[in-house]
Structure formats: structure tokens, C-alpha cells
C-alpha positions as CSV (number, residue, x, y, z in Angstrom):
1,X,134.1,44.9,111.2
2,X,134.9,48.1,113.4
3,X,134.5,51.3,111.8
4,X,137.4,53.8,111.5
5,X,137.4,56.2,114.3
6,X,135.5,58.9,112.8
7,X,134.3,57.5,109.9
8,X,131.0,57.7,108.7
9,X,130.9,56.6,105.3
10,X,131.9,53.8,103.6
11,X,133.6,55.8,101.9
12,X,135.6,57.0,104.9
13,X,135.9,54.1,106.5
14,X,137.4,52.4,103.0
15,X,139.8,55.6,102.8
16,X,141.4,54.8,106.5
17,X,142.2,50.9,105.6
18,X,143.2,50.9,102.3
19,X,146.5,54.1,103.3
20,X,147.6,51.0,105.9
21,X,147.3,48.4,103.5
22,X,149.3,49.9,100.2
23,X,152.8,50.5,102.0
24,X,152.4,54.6,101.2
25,X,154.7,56.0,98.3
26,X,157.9,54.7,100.3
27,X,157.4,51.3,99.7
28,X,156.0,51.4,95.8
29,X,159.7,53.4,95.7
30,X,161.5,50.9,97.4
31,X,160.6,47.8,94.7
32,X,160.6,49.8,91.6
33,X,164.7,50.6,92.4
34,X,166.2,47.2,91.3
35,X,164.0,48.0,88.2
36,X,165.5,50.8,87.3
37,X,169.1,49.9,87.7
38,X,168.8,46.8,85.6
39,X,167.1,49.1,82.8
40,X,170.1,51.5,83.3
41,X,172.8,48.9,83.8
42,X,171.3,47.2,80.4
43,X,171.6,50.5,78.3
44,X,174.9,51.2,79.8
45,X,176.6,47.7,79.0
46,X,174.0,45.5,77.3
47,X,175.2,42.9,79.4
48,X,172.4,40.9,81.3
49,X,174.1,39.2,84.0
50,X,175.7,42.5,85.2
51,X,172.6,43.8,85.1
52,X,170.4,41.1,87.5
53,X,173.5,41.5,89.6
54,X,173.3,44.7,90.0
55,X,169.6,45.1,90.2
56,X,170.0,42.1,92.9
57,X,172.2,43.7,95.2
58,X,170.5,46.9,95.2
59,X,167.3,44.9,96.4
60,X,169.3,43.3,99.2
61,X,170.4,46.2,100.6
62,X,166.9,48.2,100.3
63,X,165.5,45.2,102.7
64,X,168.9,45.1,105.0
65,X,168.5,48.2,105.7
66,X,164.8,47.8,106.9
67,X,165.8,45.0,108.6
68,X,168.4,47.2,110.1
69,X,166.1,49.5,111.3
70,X,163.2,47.0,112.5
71,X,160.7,48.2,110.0
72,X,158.5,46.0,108.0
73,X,159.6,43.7,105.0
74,X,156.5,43.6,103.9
75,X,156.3,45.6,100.6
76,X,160.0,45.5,99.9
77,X,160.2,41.5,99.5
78,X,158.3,42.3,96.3
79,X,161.1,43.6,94.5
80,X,163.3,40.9,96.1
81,X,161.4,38.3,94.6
82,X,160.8,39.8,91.5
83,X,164.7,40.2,90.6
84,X,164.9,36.5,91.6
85,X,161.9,35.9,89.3
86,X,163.6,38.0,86.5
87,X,166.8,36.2,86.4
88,X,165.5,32.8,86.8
89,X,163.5,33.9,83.3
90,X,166.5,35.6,81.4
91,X,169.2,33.7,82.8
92,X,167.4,30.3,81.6
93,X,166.8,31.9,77.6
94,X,169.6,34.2,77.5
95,X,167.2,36.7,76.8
96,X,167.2,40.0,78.5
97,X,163.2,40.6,77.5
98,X,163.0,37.4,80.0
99,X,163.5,39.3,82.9
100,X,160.2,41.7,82.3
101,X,158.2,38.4,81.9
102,X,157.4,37.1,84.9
103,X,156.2,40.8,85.5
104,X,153.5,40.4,82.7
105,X,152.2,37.1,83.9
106,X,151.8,38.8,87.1
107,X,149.8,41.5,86.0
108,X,147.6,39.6,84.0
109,X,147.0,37.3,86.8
110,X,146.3,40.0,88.7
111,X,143.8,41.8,86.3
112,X,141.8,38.3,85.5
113,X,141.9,37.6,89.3
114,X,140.3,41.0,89.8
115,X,137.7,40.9,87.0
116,X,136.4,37.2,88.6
117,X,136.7,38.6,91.6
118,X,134.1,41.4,90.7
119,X,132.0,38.8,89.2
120,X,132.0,36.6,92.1
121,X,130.7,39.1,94.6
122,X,134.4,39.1,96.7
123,X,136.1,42.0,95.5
124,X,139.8,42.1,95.9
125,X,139.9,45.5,97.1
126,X,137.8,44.0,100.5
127,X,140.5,41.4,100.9
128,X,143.1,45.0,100.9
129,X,140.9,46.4,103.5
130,X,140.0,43.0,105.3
131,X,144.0,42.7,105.4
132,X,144.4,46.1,107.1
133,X,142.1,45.5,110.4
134,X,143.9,46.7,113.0
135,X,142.1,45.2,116.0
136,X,143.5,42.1,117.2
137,X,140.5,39.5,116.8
138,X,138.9,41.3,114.0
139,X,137.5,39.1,111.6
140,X,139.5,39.8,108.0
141,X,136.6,38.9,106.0
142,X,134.0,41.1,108.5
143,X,133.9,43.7,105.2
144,X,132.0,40.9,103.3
145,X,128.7,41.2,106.2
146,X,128.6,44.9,104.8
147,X,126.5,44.8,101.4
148,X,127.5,48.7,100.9
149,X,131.0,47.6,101.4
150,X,131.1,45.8,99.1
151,X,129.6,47.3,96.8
152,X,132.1,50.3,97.2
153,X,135.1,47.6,96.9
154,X,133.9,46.5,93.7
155,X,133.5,49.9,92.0
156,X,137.3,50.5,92.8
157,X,138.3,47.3,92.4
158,X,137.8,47.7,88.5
159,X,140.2,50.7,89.1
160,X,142.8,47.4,89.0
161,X,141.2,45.9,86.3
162,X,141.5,48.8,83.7
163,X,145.5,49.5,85.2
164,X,146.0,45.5,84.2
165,X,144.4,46.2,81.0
166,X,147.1,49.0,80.2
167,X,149.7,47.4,81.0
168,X,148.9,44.2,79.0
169,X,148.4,46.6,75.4
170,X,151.8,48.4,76.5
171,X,154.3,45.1,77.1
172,X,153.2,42.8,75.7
173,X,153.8,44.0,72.0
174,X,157.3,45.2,73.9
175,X,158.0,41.7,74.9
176,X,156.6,40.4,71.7
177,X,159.1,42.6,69.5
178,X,162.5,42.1,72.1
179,X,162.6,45.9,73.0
180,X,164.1,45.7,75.8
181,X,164.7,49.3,76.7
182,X,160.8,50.0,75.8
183,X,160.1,47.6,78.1
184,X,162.2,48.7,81.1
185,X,160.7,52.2,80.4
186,X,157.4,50.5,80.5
187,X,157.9,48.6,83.7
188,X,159.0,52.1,85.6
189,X,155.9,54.2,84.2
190,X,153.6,51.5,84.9
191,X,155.0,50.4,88.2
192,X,154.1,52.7,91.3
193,X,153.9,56.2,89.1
194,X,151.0,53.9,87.3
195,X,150.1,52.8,90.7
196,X,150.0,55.9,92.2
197,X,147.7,57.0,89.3
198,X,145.5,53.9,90.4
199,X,145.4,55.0,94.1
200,X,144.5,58.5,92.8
201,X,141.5,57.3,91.0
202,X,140.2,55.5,94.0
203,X,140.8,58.3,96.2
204,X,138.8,60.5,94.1
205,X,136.1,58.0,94.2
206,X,136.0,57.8,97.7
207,X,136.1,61.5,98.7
208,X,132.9,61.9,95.9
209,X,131.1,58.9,97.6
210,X,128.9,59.6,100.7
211,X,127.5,55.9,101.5
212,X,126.5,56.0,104.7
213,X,128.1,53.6,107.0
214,X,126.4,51.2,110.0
215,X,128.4,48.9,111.5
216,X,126.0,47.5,113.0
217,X,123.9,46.4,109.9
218,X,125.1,43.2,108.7
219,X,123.9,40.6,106.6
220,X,124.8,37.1,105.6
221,X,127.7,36.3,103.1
222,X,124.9,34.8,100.4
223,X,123.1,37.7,100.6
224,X,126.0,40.2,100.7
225,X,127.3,39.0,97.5
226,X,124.1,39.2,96.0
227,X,123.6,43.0,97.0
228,X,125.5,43.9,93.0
229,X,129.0,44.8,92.3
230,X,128.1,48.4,91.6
């Protein structure tokens, strides 16, 4: 795993992949929108079908106009599928709470798969970084050779446990009691702001850290994941 131009820390080099591999605040923006204009659409009319319509055309036209411009669909075919997600769920129980559902699952799914993930020595913050190698050739799963790496990715990694852990006390007593305007507030403070919070956090762990970083020391996966999770 090549090193960042520049870099060297782990902390540095950590810094330089995970900025390519979020999307930036553009596209955190750019999937919270449908969001928002079902929650407004809901409290304006109450009328869920309106709403996923109008929260679904809004998404197709945030990604036709990146396709229009030849940029990357990459972050914003999260809020595409996630309105599709949201209606299958409401439409099928006539309940508007539906549509934040799938959202829950995900972010518990997320938050368990993150906590194993520690556990298991394979952080998902390395798979973020492995993700972002921007060498042609580069092995995606290089990060794993590095036992300081790792050990860095884990320590931020339960930055995504705790934000799945916050979101799980908000909603789901939300969900639980059909409040559907709580919940829409919910989703849009603990979408990207939430996010951004996240990315903060880890930011200000990797500007404090000063591991230093060798490239060329490596070890073996077995013995990488048994350097600790930090």
C-alpha cells in the first residue's frame, strides 16, 4: 500500500484516503434532499404518496444532473435507493413511519457490522481507505499488511459504532410511537450534519495521532490482525 505523497504518519496517510473515499460535504448534501422534501411535503399535506413522489423526483434529478455533467453517481445512488426503499416500506403498510424503516435497519446493520468488524481484526474504516487507492494495481486490502494501520482504523472505526448507537436510542422509540415528523427531523440531524460530526471526530483523531508510517514494514494478515484493535 503506497503512502500518500507526503505523508508520514498513519495518521497522514489515513487523513489523504479517507477525504476521497466519503464524497466531501457535496455528496452527504446531495442524498439527504429527498429526505427533506418528503418530511416537508408530509407536514404540508399529510399525504404519503405525494410525498415519496415528490422526494422521488427530486432524487432523479440530483443524479440527472450529474449524469449530465459526467461526474460520479457514486454517493448520490444512495438517496436514489433509499426513496425506492422508503416507499416499497410505506406504500406496502400504508404507514408513513415505513418509509424511515429501511433507514433504521441500515444503520443498525451498519453499527453491528462495525463493532464485529473491530472484533475481527478488519476494521471497516480500512475497507474506506482500501477503497480509496488511487494507483491502478494497488492491492485494496494492502492497509491490512500494516499492523499500525490497522490499529488506527480500528480506533476510528468505533467513531461509527457510537454514531449507530445514537441513532438507534433516537428512532427507534420515533418509529416505535408513529411520530412521523420526529422521525423526519431525526433522519436530517442524524444524516450528514450527524455525519459530518463523525468525520469531525476522526479528523481530530488523526491530526492528534503521530504514528509513524513505513511502507515498507509489512507483515502477514494473521499476524496483522493480531497486532490489537487499539
Amino acid at each position: 500500500m503506497a503512502a500518500e505523497a507526503g505523508a508520514t504518519t498513519v495518521e497522514e496517510h489515513i487523513r489523504g484516503r479517507l477525504a476521497v473515499a466519503v464524497g466531501g460535504w457535496r455528496g452527504s448534501l446531495e442524498a439527504a434532499v429527498p429526505t427533506a422534501a418528503f418530511v416537508a411535503v408530509w407536514v404540508w399535506r399529510h399525504d404519503l404518496r405525494l410525498a415519496l413522489a415528490v422526494a422521488a423526483v427530486i432524487a432523479v434529478v440530483v443524479a440527472a444532473l450529474r449524469v449530465a455533467r459526467r461526474e460520479s453517481l457514486q454517493f448520490v445512488l444512495s438517496g436514489v435507493v433509499g426513496v425506492g426503499l422508503a416507499a416499497f416500506f410505506a406504500l406496502r403498510s400504508g404507514r408513513a413511519q415505513d418509509a424511515f424503516l429501511p433507514g433504521i435497519l441500515w444503520s443498525a446493520a451498519v453499527g453491528v457490522a462495525s463493532l464485529l468488524s473491530i472484533l475481527a481484526r478488519w476494521p471497516v474504516i480500512g475497507f474506506m481507505i482500501g477503497a480509496a487507492e488511487p494507483t491502478a494495481g494497488e492491492d485494496p486490502f494492502g492497509w491490512r499488511r500494516h499492523p499500525e494501520v490497522v490499529r488506527v482504523c480500528s480506533r476510528l472505526t468505533w467513531v461509527l459504532v457510537g454514531l449507530a448507537l445514537v441513532r438507534a436510542v433516537v428512532m427507534v422509540p420515533l418509529y416505535a410511537a408513529g411520530q412521523v415528523t420526529g422521525l423526519g427531523v431525526a433522519k436530517l440531524v442524524l444524516g450528514w450534519p450527524a455525519y459530518a460530526a463523525a468525520l469531525a471526530v476522526m479528523g481530530a483523531v488523526l491530526l492528534r495521532g503521530r504514528t509513524p508510517y513505513d511502507p515498507a514494514a509489512v507483515t502477514t494478515p494473521g499476524r496483522a490482525g493480531s497486532a490489537g484493535s487499539g
